[in-house]
NULUMMAR-116858 format. One record per residue: residue number from 1; residue in one letter; x, y, z of N, C-alpha, C, CB in turn. Coordinates in steps of 0.1 Angstrom, whole numbers. Last residue first. Glycine has a CB too. Example, Ala and Ser with C-alpha at 12.3 -4.5 7.8 and 13.67 -1.06 7.14 Angstrom:
2
   torvex   kefi    n_px    n_py    n_pz   ca_px   ca_py   ca_pz    c_px    c_py    c_pz   cb_px   cb_py   cb_pz
        2      S     128     -22      71     137     -11      71     129       0      79     141      -6      57
        1      A     132     -57      78     123     -45      78     132     -33      78     113     -45      90
This chain:
79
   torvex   kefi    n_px    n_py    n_pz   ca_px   ca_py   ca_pz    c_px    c_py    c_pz   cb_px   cb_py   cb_pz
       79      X     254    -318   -1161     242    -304   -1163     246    -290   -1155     224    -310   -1154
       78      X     276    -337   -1170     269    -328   -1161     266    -321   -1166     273    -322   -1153
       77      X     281    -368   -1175     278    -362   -1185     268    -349   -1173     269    -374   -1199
       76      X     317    -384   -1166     307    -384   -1168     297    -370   -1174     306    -390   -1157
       75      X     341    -374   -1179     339    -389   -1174     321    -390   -1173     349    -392   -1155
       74      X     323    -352   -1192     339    -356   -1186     337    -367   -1189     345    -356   -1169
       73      X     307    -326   -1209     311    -339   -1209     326    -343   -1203     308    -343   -1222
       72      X     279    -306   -1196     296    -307   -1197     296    -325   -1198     307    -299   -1179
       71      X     252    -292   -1214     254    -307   -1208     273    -305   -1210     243    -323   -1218
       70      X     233    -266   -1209     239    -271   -1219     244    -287   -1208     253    -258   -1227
       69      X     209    -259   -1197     211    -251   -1204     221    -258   -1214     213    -239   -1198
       68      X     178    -283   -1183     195    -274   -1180     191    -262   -1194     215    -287   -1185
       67      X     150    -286   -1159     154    -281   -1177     168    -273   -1173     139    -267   -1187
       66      X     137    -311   -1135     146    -295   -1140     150    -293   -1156     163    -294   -1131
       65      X     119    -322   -1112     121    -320   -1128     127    -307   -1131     108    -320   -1135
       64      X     117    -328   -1087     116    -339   -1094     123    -339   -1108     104    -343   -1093
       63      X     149    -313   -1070     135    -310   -1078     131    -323   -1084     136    -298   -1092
       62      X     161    -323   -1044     166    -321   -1054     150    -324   -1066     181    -331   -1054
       61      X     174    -298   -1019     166    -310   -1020     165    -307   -1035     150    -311   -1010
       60      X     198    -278   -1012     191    -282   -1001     182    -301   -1001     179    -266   -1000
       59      X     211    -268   -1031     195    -261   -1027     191    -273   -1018     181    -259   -1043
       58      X     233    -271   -1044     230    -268   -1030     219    -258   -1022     240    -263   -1026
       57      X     223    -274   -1072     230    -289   -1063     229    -283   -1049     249    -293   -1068
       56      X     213    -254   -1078     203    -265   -1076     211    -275   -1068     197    -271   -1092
       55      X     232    -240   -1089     226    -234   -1080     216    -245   -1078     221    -219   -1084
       54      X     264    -259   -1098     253    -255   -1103     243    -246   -1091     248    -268   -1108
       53      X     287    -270   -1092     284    -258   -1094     273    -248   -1097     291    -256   -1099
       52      X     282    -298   -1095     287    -296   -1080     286    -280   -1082     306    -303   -1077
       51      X     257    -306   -1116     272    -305   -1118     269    -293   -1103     279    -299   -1139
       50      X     238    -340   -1118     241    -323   -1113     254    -314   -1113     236    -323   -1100
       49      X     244    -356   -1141     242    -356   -1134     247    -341   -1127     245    -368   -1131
       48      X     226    -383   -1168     234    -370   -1164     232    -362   -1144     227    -356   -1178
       47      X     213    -407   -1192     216    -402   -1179     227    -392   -1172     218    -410   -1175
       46      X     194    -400   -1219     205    -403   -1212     211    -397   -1199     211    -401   -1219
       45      X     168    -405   -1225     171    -416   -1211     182    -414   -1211     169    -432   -1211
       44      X     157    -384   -1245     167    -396   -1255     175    -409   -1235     188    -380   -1268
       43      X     137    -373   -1234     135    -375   -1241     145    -387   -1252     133    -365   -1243
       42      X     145    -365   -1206     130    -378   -1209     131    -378   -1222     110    -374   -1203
       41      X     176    -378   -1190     164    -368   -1199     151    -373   -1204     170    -363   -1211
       40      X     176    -387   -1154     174    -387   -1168     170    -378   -1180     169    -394   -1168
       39      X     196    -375   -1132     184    -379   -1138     186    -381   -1153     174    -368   -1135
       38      X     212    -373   -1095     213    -376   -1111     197    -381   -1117     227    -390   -1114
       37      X     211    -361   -1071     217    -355   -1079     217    -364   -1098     231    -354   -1070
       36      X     193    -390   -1058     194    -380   -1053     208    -373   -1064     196    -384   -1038
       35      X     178    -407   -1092     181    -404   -1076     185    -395   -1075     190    -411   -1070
       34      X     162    -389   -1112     163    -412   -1108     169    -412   -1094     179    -427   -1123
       33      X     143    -370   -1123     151    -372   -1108     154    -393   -1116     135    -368   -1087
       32      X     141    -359   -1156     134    -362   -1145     140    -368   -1139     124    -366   -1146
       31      X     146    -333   -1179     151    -340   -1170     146    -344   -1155     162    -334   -1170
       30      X     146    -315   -1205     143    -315   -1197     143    -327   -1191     135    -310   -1199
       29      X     158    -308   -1231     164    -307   -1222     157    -308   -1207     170    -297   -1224
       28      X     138    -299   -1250     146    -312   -1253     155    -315   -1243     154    -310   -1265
       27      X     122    -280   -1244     118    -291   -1239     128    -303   -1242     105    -292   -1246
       26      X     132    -252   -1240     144    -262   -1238     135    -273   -1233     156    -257   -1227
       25      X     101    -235   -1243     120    -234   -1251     128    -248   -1251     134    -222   -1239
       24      X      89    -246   -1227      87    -246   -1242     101    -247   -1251      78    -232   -1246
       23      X      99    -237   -1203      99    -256   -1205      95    -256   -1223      81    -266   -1193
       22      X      99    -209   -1206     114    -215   -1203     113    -231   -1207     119    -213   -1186
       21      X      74    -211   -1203      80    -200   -1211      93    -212   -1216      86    -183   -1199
       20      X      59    -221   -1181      59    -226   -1193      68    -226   -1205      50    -223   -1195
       19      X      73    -202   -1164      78    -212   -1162      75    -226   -1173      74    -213   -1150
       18      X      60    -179   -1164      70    -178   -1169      80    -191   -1170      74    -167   -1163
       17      X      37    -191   -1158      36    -189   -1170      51    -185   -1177      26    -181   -1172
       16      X      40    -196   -1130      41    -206   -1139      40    -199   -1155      28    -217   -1135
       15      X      43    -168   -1122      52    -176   -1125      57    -186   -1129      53    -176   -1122
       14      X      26    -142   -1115      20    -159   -1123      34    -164   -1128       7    -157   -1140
       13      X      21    -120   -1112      28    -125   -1102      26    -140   -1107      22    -121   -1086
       12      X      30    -104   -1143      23     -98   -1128      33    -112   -1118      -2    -100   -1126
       11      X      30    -104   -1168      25    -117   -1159      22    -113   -1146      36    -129   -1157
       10      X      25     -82   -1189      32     -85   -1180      23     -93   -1170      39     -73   -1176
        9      X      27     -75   -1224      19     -78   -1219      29     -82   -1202      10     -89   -1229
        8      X      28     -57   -1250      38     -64   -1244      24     -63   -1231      58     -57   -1242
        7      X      15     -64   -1287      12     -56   -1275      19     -65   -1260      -8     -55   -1275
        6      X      32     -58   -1316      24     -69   -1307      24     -65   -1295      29     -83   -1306
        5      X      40     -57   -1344      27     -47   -1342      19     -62   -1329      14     -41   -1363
        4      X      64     -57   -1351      54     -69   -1352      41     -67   -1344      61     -84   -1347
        3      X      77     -33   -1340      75     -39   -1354      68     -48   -1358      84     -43   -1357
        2      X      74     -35   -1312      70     -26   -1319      64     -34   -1335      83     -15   -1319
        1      X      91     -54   -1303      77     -58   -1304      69     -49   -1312      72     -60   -1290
């Protein structure tokens, strides 16, 4: 940051901002509920579905809206 003469700055306790952070990055991957473990992406509707290893599948309840990292393709297409 030095080099681009830019002053580092710390969010403290504001977690949405670190949460803008991450939805900026991987807006193309972001993914809203259709049922319980599978959603859509909102940007191209293709449908995918929580992959059984993931830290979200045994959280208990399933977010309206989550951003993956990459998509496994089997039979079917997991996040």
């Amino acid at each position: 940051m030095k080099k681009l003469h830019m002053e580092l700055k710390s969010v403290g306790n504001k977690f949405d901002v670190v949460r803008q952070a991450v939805c900026s990055g991987y807006f193309i991957n972001a993914s809203k509920i259709k049922a319980i473990g599978e959603y859509n992406n909102l940007r191209t509707g293709i449908p995918c579905k929580m992959h059984p290893s993931s830290a979200l599948f045994s959280l208990g309840y399933a977010p309206d809206y989550i951003v993956y990292h990459e998509l496994l393709m089997t039979t079917k297409e997991y996040m």
